[in-house]
C-alpha positions, 0 to 999 in steps of 0.5 A, a space after each residue: 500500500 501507498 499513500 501521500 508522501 511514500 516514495 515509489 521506486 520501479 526498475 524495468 529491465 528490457 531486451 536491449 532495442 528498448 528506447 523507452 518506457 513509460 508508466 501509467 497509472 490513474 490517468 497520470 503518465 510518467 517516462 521512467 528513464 534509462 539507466 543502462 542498456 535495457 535497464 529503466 528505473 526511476 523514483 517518485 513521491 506520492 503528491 498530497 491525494 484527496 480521500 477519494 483517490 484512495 483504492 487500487 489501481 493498475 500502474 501499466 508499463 509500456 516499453 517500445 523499440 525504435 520502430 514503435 512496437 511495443 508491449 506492456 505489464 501491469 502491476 497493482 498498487 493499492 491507495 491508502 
């Protein structure tokens, strides 16, 4: 579970051709950088959320190669 002011880090390791990935949760969207060749990771702080954000959600991550093609994973995250 995660709520306001918990950090939420992610690593994605890839096939090497990955040039981006991007994770999607509850309408937000976010580029998860590129640590290394087929490794993304990244780093985030939960904002101030109001009551009604609360519950679960599946944070979707899109990888895509250099000629567009691309395939995703979701993970559940639960709101508190």
């Amino acid at each position: 579970m995660v709520g306001s002011g918990t950090v939420v880090s992610a690593v994605v390791r890839t096939t090497p051709g990955v040039v981006s990935v991007v994770a999607s949760a509850g309408g937000v969207s976010i580029a998860v950088p590129r640590t290394g060749l087929g490794v993304f990771a990244g780093s985030t702080t939960i904002p101030p959320l109001p009551p009604f954000a609360r519950g679960s959600y599946a944070v979707t991550f899109v990888a895509r190669d250099a000629l567009g093609r691309s395939t995703q994973s979701s993970v559940g995250v639960r709101v508190r």
